[in-house]
N, CA, C and O atoms as a printed pandas DataFrame, in Angstrom:
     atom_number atom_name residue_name chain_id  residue_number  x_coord  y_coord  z_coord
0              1         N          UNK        A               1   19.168  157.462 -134.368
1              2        CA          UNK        A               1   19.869  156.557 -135.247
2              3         C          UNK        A               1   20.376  155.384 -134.422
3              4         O          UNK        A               1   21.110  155.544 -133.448
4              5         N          UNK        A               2   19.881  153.983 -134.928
5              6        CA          UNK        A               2   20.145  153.055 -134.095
6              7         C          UNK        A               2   21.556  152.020 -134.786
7              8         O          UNK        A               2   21.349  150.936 -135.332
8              9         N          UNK        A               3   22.795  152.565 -134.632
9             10        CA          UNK        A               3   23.646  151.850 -135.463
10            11         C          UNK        A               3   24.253  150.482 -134.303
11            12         O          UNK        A               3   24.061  150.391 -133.090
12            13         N          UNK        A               4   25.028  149.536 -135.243
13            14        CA          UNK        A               4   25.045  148.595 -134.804
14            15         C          UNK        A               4   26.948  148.968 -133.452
15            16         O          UNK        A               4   27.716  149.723 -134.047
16            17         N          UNK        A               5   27.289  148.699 -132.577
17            18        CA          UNK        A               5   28.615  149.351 -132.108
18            19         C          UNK        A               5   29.030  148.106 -131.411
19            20         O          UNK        A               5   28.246  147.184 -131.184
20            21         N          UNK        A               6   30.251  148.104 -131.088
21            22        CA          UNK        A               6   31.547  147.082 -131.542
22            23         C          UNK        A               6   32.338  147.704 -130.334
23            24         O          UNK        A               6   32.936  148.737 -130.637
24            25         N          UNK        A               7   32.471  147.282 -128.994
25            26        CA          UNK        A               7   32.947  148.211 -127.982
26            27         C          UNK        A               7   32.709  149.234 -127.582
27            28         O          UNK        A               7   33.473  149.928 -126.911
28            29         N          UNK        A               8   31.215  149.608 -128.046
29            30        CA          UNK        A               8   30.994  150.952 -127.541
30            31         C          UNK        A               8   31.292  151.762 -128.457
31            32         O          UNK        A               8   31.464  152.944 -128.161
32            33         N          UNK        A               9   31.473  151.160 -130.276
33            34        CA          UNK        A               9   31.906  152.643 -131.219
34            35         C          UNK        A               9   31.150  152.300 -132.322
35            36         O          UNK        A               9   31.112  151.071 -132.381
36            37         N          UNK        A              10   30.536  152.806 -133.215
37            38        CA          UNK        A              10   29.830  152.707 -133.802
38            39         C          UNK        A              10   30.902  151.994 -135.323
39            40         O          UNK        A              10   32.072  151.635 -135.461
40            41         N          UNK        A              11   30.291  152.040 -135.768
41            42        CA          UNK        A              11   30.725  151.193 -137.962
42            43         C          UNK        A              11   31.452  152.444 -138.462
43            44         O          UNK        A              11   32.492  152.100 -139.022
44            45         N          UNK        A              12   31.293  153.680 -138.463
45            46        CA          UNK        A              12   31.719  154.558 -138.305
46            47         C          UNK        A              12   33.015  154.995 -137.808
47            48         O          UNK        A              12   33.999  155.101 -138.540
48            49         N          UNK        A              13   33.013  155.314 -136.243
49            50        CA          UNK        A              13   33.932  155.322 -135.584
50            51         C          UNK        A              13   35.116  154.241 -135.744
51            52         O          UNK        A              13   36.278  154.642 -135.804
52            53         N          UNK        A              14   34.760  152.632 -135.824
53            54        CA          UNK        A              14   35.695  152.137 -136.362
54            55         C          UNK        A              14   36.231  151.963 -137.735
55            56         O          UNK        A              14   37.032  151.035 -137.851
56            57         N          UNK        A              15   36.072  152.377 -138.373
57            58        CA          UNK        A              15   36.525  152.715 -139.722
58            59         C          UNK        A              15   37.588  153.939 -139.785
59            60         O          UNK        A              15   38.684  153.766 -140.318
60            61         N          UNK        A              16   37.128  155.478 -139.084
61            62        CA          UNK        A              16   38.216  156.352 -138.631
62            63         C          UNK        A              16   39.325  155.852 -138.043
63            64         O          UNK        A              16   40.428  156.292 -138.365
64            65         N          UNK        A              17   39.180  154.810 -137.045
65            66        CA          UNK        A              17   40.325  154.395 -136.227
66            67         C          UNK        A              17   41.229  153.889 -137.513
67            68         O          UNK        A              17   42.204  154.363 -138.097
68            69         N          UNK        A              18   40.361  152.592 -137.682
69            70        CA          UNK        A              18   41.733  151.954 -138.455
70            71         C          UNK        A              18   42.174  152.654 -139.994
71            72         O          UNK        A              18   43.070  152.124 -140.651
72            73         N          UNK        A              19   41.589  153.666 -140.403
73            74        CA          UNK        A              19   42.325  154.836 -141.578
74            75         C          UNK        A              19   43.615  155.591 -140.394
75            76         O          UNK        A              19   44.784  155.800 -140.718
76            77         N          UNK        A              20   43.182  155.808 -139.410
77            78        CA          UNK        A              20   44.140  156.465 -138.753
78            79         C          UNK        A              20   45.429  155.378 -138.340
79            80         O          UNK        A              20   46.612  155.718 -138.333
80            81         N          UNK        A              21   44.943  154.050 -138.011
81            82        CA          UNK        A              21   46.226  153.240 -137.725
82            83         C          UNK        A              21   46.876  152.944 -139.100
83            84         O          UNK        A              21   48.027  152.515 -139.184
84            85         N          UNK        A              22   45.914  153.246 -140.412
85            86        CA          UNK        A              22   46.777  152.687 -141.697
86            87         C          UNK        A              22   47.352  153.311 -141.934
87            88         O          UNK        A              22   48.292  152.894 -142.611
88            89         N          UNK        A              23   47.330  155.029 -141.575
89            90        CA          UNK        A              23   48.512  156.198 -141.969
90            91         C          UNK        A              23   49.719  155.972 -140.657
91            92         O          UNK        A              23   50.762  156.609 -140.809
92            93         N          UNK        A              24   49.625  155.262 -139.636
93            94        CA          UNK        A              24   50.633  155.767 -138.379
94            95         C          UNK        A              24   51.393  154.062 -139.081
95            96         O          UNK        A              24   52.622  154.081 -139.027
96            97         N          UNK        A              25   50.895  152.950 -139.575
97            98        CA          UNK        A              25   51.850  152.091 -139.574
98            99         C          UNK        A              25   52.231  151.479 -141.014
99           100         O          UNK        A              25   51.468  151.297 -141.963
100          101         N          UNK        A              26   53.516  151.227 -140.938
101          102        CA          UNK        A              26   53.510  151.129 -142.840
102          103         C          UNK        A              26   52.807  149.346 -142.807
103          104         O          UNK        A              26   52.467  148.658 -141.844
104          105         N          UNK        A              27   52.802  149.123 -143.942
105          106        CA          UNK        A              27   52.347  147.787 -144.509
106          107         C          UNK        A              27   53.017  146.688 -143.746
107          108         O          UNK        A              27   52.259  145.772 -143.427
108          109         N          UNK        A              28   54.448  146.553 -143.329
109          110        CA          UNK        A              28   54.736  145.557 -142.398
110          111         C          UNK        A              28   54.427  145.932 -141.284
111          112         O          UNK        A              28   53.836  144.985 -140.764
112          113         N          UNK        A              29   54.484  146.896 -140.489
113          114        CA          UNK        A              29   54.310  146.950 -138.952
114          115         C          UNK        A              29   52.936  146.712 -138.768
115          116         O          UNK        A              29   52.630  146.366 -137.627
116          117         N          UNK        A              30   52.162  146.792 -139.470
117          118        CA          UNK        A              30   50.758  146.544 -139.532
118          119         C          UNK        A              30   50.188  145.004 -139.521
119          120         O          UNK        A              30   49.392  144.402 -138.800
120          121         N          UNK        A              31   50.819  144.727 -140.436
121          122        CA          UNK        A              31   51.080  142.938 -140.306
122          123         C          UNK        A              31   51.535  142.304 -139.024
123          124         O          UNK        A              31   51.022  141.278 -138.577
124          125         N          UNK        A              32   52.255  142.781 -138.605
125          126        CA          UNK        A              32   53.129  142.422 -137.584
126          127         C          UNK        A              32   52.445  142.914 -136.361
127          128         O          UNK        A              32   52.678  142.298 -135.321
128          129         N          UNK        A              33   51.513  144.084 -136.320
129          130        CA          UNK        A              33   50.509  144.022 -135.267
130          131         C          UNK        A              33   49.100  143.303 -135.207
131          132         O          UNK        A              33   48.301  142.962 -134.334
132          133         N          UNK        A              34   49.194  143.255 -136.395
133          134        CA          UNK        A              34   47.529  141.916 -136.206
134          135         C          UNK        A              34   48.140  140.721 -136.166
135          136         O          UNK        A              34   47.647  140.039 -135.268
136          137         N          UNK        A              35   49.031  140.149 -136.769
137          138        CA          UNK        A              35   49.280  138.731 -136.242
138          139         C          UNK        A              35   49.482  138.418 -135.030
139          140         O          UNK        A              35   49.034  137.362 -134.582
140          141         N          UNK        A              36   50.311  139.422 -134.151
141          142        CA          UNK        A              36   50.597  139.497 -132.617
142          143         C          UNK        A              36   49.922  139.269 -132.048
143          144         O          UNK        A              36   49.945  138.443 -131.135
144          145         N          UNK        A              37   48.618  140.304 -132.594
145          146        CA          UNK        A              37   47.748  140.042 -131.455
146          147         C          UNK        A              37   46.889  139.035 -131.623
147          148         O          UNK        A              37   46.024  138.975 -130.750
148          149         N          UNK        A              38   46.826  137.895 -132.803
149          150        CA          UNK        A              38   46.076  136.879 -132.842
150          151         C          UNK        A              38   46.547  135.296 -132.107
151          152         O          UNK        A              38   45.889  134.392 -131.592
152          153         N          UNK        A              39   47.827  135.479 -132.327
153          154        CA          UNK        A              39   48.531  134.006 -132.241
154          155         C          UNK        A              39   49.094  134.080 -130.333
155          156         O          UNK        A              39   49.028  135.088 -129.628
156          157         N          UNK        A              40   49.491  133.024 -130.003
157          158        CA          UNK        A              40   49.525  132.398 -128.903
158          159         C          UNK        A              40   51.418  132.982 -128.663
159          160         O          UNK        A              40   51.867  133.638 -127.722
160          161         N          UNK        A              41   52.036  132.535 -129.674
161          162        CA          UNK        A              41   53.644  132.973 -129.490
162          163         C          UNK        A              41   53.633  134.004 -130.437
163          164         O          UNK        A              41   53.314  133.548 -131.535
164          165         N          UNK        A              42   53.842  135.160 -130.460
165          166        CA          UNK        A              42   54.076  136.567 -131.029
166          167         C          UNK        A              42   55.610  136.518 -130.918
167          168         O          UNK        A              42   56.136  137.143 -131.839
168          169         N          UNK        A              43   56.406  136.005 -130.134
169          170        CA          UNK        A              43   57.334  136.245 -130.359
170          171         C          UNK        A              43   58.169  135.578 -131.576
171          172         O          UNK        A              43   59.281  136.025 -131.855
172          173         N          UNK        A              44   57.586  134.461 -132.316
173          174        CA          UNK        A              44   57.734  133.617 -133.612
174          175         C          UNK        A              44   57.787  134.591 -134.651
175          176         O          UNK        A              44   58.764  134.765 -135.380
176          177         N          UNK        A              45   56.828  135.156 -134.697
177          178        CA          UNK        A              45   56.046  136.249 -136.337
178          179         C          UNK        A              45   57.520  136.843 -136.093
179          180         O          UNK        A              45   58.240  137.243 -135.179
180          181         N          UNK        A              46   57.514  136.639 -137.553
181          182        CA          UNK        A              46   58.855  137.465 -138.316
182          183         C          UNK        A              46   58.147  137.696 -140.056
183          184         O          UNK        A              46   57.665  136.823 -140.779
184          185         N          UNK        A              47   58.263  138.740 -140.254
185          186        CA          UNK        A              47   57.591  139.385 -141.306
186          187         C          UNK        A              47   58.492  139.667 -142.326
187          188         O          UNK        A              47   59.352  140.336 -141.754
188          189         N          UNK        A              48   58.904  139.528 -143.831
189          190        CA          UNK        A              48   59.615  140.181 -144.913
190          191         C          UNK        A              48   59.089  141.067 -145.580
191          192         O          UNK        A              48   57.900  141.002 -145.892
192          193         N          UNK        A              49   59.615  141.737 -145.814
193          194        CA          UNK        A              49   59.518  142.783 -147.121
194          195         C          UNK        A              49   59.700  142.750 -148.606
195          196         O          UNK        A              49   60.908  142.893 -148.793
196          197         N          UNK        A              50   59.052  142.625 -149.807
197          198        CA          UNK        A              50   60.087  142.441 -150.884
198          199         C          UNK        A              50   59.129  143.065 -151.748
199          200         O          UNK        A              50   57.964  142.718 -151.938
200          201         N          UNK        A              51   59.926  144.287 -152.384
201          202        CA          UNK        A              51   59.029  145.162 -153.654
202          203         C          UNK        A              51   59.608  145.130 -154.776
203          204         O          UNK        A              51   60.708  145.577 -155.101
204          205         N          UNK        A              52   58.642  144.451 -155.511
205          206        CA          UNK        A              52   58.987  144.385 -157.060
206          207         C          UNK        A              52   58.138  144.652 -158.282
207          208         O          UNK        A              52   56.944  144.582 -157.992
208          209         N          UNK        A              53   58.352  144.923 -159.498
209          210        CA          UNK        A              53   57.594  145.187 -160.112
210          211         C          UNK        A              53   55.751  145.020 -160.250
211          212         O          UNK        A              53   54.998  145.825 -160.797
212          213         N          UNK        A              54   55.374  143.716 -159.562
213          214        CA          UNK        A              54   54.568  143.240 -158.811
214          215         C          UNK        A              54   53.538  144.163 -157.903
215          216         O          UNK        A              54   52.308  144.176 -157.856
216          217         N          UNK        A              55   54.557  144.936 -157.195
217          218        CA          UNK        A              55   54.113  145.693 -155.712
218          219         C          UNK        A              55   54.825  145.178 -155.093
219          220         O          UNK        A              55   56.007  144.891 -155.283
220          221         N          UNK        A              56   53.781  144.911 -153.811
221          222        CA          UNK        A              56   55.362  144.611 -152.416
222          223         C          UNK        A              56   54.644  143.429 -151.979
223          224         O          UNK        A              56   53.416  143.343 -151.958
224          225         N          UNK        A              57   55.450  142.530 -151.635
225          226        CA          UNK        A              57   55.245  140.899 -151.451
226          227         C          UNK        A              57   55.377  141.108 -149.518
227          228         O          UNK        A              57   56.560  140.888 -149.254
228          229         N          UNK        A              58   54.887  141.313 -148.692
229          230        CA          UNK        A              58   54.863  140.619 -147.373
230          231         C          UNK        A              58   54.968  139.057 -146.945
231          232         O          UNK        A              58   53.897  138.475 -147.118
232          233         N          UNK        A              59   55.843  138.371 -146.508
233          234        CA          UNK        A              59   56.104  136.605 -146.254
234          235         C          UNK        A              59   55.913  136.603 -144.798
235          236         O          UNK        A              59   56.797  137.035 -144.058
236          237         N          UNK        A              60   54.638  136.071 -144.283
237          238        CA          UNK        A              60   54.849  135.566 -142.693
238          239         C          UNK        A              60   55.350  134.653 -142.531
239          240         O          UNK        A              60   55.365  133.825 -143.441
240          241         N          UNK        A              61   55.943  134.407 -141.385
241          242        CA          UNK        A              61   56.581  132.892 -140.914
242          243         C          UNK        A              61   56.117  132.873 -139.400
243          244         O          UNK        A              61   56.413  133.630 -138.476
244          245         N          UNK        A              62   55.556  132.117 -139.431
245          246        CA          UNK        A              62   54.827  132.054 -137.614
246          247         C          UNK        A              62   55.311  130.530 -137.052
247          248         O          UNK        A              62   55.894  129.799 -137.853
248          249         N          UNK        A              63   55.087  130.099 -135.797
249          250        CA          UNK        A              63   54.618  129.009 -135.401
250          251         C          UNK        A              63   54.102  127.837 -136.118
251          252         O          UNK        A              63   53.466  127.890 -137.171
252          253         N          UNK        A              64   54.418  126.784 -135.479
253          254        CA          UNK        A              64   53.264  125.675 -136.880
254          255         C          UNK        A              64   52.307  125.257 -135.844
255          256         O          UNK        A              64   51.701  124.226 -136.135
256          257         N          UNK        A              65   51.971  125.865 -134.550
257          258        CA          UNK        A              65   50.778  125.593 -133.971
258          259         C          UNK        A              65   49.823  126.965 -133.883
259          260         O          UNK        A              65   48.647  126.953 -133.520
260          261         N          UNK        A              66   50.517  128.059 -134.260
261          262        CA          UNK        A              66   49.454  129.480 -134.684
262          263         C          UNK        A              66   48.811  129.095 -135.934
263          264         O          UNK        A              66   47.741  129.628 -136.230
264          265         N          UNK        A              67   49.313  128.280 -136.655
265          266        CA          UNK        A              67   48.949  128.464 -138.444
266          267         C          UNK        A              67   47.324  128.536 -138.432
267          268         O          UNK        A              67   46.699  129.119 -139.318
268          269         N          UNK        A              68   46.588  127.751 -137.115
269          270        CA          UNK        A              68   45.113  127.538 -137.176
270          271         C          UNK        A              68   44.885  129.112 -136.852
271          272         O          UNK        A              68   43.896  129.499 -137.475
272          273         N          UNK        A              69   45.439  130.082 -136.131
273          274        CA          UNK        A              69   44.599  130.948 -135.769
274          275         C          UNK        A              69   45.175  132.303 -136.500
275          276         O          UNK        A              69   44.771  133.443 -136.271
276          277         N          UNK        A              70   46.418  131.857 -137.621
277          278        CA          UNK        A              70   45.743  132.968 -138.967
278          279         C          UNK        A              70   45.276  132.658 -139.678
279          280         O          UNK        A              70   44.829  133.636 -140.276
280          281         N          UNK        A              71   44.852  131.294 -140.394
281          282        CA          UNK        A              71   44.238  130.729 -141.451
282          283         C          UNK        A              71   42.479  130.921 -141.120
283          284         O          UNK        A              71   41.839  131.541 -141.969
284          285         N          UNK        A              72   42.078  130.628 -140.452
285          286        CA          UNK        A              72   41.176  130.440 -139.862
286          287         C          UNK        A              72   40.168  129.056 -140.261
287          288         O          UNK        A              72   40.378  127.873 -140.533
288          289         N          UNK        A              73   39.262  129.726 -140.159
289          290        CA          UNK        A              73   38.157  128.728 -140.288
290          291         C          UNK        A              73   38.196  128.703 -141.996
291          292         O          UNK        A              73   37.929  129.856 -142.337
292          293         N          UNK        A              74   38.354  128.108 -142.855
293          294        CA          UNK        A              74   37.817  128.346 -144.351
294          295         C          UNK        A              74   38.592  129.383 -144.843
295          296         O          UNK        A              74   38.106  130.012 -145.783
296          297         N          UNK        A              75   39.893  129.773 -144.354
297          298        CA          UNK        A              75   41.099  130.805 -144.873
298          299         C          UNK        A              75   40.127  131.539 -143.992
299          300         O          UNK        A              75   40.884  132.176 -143.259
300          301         N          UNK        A              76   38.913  131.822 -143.634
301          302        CA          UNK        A              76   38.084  133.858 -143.595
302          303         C          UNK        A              76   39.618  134.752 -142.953
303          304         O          UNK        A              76   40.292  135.474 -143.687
304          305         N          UNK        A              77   39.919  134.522 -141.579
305          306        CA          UNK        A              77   41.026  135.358 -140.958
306          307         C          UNK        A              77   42.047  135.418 -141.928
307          308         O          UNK        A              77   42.341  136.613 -141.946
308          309         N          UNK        A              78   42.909  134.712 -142.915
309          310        CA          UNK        A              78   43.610  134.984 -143.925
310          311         C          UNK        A              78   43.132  135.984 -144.438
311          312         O          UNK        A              78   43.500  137.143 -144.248
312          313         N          UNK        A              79   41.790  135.399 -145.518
313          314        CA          UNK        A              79   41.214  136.314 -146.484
314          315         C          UNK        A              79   41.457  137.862 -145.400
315          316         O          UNK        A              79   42.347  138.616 -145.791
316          317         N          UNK        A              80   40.842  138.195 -144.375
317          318        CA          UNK        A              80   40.287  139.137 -144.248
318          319         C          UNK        A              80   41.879  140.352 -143.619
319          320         O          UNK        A              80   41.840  141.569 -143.440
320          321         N          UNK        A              81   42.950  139.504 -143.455
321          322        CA          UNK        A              81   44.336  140.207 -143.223
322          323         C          UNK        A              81   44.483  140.761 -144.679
323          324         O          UNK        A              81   44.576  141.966 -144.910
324          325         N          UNK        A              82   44.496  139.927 -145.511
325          326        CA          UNK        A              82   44.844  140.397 -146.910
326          327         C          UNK        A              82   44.158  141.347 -147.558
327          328         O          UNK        A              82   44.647  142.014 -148.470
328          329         N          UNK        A              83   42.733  141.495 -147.039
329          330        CA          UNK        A              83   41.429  142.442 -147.196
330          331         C          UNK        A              83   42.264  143.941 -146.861
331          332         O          UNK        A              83   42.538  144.934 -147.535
332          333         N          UNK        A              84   42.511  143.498 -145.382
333          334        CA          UNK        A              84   43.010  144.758 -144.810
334          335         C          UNK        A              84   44.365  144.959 -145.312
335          336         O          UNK        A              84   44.635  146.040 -144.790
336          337         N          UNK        A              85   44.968  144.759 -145.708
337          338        CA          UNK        A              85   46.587  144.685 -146.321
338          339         C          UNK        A              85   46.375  145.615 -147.160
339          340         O          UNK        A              85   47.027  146.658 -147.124
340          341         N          UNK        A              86   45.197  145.328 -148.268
341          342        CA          UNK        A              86   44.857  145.615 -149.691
342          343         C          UNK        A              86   44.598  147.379 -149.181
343          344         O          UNK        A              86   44.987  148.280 -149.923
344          345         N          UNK        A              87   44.059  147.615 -148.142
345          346        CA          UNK        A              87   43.408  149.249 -148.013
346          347         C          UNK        A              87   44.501  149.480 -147.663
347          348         O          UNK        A              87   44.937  150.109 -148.627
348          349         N          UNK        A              88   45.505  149.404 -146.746
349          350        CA          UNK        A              88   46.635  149.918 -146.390
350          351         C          UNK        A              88   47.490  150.188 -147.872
351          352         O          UNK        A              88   47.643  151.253 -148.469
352          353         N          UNK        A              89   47.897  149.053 -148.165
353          354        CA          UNK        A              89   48.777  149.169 -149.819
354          355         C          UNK        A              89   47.451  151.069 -150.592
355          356         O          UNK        A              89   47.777  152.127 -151.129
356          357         N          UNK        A              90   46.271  150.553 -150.227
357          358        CA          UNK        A              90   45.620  151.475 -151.359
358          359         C          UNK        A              90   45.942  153.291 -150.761
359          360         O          UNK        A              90   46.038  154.306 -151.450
360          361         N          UNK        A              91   46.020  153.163 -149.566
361          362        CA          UNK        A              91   46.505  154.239 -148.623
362          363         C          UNK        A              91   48.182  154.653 -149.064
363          364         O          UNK        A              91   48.831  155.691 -148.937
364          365         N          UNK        A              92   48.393  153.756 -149.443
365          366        CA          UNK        A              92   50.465  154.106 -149.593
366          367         C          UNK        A              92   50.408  153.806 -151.423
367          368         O          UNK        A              92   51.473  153.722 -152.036
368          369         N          UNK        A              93   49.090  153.668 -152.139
369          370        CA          UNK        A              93   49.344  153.500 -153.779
370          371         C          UNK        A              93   50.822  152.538 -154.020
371          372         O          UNK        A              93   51.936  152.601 -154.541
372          373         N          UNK        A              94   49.772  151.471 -153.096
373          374        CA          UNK        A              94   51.089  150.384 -153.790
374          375         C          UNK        A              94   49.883  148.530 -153.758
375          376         O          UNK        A              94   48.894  148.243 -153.085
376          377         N          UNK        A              95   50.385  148.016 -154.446
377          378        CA          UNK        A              95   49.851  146.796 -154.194
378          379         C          UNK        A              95   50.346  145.684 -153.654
379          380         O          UNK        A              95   51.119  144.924 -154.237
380          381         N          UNK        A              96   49.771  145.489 -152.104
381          382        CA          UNK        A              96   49.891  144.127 -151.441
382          383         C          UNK        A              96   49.733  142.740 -151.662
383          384         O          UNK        A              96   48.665  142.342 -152.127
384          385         N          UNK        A              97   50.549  142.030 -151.423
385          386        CA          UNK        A              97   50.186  140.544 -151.496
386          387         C          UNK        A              97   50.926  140.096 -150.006
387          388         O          UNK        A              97   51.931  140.512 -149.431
388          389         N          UNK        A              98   49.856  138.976 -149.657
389          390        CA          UNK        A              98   50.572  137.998 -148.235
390          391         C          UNK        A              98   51.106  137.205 -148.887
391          392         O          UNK        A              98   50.916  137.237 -150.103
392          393         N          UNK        A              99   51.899  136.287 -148.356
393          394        CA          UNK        A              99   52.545  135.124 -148.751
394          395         C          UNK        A              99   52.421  134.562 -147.386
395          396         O          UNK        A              99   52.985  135.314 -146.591
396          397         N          UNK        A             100   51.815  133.365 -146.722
397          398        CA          UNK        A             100   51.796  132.503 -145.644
398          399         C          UNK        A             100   52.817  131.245 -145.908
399          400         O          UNK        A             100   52.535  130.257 -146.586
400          401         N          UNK        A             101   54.265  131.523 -145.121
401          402        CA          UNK        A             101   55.002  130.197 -145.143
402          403         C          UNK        A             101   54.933  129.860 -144.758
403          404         O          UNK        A             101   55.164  130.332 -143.645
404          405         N          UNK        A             102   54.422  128.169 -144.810
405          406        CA          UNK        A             102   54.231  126.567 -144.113
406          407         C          UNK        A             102   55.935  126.133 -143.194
407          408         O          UNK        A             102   57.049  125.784 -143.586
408          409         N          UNK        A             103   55.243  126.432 -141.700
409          410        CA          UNK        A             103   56.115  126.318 -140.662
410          411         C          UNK        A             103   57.037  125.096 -140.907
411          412         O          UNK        A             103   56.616  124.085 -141.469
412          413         N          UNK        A             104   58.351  125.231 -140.449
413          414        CA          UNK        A             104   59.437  124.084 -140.853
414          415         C          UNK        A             104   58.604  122.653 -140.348
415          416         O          UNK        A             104   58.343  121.718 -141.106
416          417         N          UNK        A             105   58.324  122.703 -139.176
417          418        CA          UNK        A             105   57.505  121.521 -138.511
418          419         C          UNK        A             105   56.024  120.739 -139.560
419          420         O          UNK        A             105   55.660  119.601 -139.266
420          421         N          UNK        A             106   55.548  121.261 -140.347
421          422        CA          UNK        A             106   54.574  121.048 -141.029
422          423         C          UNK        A             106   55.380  119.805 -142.203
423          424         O          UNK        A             106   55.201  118.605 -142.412
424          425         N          UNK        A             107   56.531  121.106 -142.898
425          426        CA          UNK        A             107   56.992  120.619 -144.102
426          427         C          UNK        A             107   57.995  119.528 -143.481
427          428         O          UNK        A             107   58.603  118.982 -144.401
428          429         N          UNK        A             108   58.417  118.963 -142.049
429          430        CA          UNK        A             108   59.173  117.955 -142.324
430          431         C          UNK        A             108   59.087  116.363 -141.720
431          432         O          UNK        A             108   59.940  115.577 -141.307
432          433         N          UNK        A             109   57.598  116.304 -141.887
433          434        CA          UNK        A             109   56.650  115.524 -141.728
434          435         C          UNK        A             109   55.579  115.102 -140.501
435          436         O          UNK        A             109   54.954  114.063 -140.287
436          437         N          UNK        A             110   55.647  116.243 -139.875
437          438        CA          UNK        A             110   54.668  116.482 -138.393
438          439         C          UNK        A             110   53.611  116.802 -139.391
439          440         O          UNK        A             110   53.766  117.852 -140.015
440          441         N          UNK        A             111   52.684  116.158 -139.619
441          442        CA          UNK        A             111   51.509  116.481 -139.700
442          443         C          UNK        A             111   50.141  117.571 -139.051
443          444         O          UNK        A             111   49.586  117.378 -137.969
444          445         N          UNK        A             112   49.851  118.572 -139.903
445          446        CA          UNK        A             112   48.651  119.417 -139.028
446          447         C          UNK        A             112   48.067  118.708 -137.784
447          448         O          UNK        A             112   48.034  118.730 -136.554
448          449         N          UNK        A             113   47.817  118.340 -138.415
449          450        CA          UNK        A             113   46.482  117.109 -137.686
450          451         C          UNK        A             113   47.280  116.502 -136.067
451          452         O          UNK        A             113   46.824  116.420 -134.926
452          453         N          UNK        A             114   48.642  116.162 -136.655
453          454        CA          UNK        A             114   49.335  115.539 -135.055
454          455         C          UNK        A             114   49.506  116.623 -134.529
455          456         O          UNK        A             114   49.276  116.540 -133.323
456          457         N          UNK        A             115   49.824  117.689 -134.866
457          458        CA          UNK        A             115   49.646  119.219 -134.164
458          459         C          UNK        A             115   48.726  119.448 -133.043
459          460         O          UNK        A             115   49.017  119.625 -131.859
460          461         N          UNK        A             116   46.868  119.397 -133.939
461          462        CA          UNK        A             116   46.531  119.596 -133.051
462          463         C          UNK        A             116   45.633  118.726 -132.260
463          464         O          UNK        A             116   44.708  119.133 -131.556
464          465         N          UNK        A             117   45.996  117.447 -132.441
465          466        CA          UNK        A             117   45.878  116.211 -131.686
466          467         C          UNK        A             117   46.608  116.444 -130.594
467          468         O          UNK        A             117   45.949  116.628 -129.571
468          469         N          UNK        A             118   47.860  116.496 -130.492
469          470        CA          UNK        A             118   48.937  117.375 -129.432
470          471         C          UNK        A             118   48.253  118.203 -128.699
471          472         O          UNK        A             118   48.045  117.829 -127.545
472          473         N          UNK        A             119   47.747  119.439 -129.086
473          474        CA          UNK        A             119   47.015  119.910 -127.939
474          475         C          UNK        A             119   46.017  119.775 -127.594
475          476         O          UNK        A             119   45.845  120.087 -126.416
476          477         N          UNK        A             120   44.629  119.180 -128.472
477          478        CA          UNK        A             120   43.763  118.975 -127.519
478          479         C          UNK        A             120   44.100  117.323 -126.786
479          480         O          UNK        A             120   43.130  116.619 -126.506
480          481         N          UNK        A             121   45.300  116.892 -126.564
481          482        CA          UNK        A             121   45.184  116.318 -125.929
482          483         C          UNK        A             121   45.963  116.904 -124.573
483          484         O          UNK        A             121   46.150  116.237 -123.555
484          485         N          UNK        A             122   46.266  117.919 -124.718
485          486        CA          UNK        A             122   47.028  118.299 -123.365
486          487         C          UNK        A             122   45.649  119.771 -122.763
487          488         O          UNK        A             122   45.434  120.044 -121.582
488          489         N          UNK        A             123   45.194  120.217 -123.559
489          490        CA          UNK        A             123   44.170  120.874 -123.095
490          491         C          UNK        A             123   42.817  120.089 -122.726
491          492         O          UNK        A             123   42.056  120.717 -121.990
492          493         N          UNK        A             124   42.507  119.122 -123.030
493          494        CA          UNK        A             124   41.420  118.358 -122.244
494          495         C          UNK        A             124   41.396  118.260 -120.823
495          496         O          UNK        A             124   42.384  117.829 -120.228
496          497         N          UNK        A             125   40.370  118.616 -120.224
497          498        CA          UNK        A             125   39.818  118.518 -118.790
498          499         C          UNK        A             125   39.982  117.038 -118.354
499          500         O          UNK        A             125   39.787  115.995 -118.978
500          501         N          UNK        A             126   40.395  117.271 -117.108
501          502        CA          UNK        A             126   40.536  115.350 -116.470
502          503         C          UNK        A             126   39.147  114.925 -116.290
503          504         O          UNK        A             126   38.349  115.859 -116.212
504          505         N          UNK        A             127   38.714  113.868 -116.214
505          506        CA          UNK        A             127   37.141  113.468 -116.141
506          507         C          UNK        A             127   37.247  113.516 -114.857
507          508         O          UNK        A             127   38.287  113.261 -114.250
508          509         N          UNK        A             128   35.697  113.998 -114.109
509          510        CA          UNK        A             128   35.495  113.753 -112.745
510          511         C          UNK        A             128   34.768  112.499 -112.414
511          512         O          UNK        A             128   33.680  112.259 -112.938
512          513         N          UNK        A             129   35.394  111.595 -111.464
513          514        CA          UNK        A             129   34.899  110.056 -111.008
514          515         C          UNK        A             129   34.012  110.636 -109.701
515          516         O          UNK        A             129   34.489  111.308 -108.787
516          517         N          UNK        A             130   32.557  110.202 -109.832
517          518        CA          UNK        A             130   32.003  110.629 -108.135
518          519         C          UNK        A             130   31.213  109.377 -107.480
519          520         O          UNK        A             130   30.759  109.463 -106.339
């Protein structure tokens, strides 16, 4: 059997793992470990809780220079937190929703865009003169 593997574990094997991390972490700590490990300042992510007739509402608040690396390309890394949110909630018979709040810096007129004009202008390589 020639399956496709992802560190050395098969489609399979990772699927056991993360059923096993969806029973060891509830719906926020879970959040709060994939954003960590995506964004640049982890120490920003601050996560809410709020259950209401609804289900349970999760609110991130990150950085306003992480926002590119949970949104992703075309939302996909959004979509696909909320993907995974949705099996966890289905694991605890409750229904998830994200809520992504737009960093204070965004809403008080810093523009995305001067964001990350800002860094690739400080991450650009110096030109070499020979």
């Amino acid at each position: 059997m020639n399956d496709k593997q992802v560190d050395g574990k098969t489609a399979l094997q990772l699927f056991n793992s993360f059923n096993a991390m969806a029973e060891v972490y509830s719906d926020k700590e879970f959040l709060e470990y994939v954003v960590r490990s995506l964004v640049d300042n982890p120490d920003a992510v601050k996560v809410s809780r709020v259950v209401d007739e609804m289900g349970v509402l999760l609110t991130l608040d990150i950085a306003p220079e992480d926002m590119g690396k949970v949104i992703g390309r075309m939302g996909n890394t959004a979509k696909a937190i909320r993907t995974l949110l949705r099996v966890v909630g289905m694991k605890n018979n409750a229904r998830v929703n994200l809520k992504i709040n737009e960093p204070e810096a965004l809403r008080n007129g810093t523009s995305r865009r001067g964001i990350i004009r800002h860094r690739r202008r400080h991450l650009r390589p110096q030109s070499i003169i020979l």
